[in-house]
C-alpha positions as CSV (number, residue, x, y, z in Angstrom):
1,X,6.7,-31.5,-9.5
2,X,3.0,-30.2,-8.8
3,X,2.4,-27.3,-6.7
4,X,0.1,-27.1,-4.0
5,X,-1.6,-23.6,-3.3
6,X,-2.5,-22.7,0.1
7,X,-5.1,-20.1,-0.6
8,X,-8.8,-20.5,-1.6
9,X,-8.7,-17.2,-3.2
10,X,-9.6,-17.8,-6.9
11,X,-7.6,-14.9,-8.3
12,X,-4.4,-15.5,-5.8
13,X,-4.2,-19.3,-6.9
14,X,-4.9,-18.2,-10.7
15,X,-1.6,-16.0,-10.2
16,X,0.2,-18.3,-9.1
17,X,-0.9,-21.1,-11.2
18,X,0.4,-19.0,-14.2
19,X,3.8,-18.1,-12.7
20,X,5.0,-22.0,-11.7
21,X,3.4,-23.0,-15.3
22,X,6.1,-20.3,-16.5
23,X,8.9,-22.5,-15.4
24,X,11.1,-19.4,-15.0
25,X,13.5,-19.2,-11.7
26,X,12.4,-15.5,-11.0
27,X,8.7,-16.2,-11.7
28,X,9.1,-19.4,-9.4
29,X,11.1,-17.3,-6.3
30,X,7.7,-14.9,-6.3
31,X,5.2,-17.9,-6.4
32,X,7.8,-19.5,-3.2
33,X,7.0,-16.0,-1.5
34,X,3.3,-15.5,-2.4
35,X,2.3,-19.4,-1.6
36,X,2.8,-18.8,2.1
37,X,0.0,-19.1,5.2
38,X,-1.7,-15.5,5.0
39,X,-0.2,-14.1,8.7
40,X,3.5,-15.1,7.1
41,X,2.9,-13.3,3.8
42,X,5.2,-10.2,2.7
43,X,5.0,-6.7,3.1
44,X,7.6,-4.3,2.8
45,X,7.7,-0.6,3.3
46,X,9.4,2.1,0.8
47,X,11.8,3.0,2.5
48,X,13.0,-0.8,2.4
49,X,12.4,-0.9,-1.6
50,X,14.6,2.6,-1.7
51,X,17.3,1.2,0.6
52,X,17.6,-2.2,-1.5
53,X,17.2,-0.7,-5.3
54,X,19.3,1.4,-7.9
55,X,18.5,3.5,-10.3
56,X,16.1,2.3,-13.2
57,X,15.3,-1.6,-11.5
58,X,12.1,-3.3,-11.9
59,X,11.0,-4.2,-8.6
60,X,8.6,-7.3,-7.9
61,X,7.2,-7.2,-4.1
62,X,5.6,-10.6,-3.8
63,X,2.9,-9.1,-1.4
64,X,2.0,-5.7,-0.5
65,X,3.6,-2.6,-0.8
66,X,2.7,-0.1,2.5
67,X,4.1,3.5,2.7
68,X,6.4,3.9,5.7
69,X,9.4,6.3,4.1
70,X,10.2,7.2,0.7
71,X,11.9,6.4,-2.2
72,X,14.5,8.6,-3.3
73,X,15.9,7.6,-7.0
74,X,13.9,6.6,-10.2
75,X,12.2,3.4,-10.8
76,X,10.7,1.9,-13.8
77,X,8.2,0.1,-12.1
78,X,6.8,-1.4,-9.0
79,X,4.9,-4.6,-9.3
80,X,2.9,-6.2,-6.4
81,X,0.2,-7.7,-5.2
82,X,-1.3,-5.2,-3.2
83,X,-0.6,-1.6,-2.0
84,X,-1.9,0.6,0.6
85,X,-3.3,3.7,-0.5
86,X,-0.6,5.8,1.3
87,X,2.2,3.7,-1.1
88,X,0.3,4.6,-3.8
89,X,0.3,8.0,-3.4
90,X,3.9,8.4,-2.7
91,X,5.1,5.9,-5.6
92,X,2.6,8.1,-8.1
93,X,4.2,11.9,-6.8
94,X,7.5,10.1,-7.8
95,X,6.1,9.1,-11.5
96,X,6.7,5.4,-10.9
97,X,4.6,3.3,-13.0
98,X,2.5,0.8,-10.1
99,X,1.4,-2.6,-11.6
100,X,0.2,-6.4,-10.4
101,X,2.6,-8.6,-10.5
102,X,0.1,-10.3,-13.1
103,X,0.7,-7.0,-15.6
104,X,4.7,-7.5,-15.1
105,X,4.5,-11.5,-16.3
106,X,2.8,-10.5,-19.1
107,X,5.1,-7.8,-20.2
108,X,8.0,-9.6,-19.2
109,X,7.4,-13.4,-19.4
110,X,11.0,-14.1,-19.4
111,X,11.5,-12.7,-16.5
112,X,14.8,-10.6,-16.9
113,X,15.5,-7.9,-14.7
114,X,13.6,-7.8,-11.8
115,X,14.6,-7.8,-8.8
116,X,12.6,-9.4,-6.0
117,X,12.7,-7.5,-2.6
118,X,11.0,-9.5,0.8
């Protein structure tokens, strides 16, 4: 099956060219939730990564990460496509390692462990 990106974004579609050519299910989930019109694309506050995370996950946000509550526990890592600067500063005071969801797929190509949260 060939994908079709929605986006003329050279970067975006370059992202999510490489995660369908992975042919991984997780990988393919996040390109299902990033290849969306731009007003129906994901954001998600922290207190909604807190209230659906444990201790020690690997969270993927396929779209951007804004800073309405906290997060609570430890996390290894939060990958996204975007945060807002007030996420940012709350995920750093809480020594949580922030990355694009490019710098995940590279360290984990398999995809194991993440968990996806929309």
């Amino acid at each position: 099956m060939k994908l079709k990106t929605k986006t003329t974004n050279p970067n975006y579609k370059k992202l999510i060219m490489t995660l369908w050519k992975s042919k991984r299910r997780a990988w393919r989930e996040v390109v299902k939730w990033l290849n969306r019109p731009k007003r129906r694309r994901v954001s998600v506050n922290l207190n909604q990564i807190n209230r659906n995370t444990k201790e020690n996950d690997l969270v993927v946000v396929p779209g951007k990460v804004l800073g309405l509550g906290e997060i609570n526990h430890k996390l290894q890592s939060i990958a996204a496509y975007s945060f807002s600067e007030s996420a940012k500063k709350k995920i750093m005071d809480k020594n949580i390692k922030l990355e694009t969801i490019e710098e995940l797929f590279m360290r984990n190509p398999e995809g194991k462990n993440i968990k996806i949260i929309i």
